[in-house]
C-alpha positions, 0 to 999 in steps of 0.5 A: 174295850168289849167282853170276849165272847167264849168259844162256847158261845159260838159253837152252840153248847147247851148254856145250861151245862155251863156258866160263864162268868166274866170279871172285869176290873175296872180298876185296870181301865183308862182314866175316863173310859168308865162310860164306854166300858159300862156300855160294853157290859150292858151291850154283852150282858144283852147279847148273853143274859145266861153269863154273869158278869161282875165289876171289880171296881177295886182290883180285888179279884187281880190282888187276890188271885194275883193277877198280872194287870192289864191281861186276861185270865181264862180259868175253867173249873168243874162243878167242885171247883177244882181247875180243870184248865187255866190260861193266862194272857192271849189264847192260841190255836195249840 
């Protein structure tokens, strides 16, 4: 399991006009992988130290925003918190 990287990431936008932040859930892992996806969280958080990252070990985010299990969600609000685009599952090219 590794952490996406934006597309902001990739086309250089000023980190300091966006903040990302990846939840992962934990919960949603393979038993006893927990290892390999902490050392992907360490590995990204490295890679991109201006991203938050947070572990949800219990699945409290997913149950709260009711999430589907085993999927991504890509949501992106402005600085009042209102959703401006919300995706959920693979993005494509439309």
């Amino acid at each position: 399991m590794s952490v996406p990287k934006l597309v902001l990431c990739e086309t250089r936008v000023d980190q300091k006009k966006y903040q990302t932040t990846t939840i992962i859930n934990t919960d949603d892992t393979i038993l006893g992988t927990g290892f390999f996806v902490r050392s992907s969280i360490e590995d990204s958080k490295r890679e991109f130290p201006f991203s938050q990252i947070i572990v949800d070990n219990n699945g409290v985010v997913k149950k709260t925003w009711q999430l589907k299990p085993k999927s991504s969600t890509i949501i992106v609000l402005n600085k009042k918190g209102d959703v401006l685009f919300a995706k959920d599952g693979a993005l494509t090219s439309e």
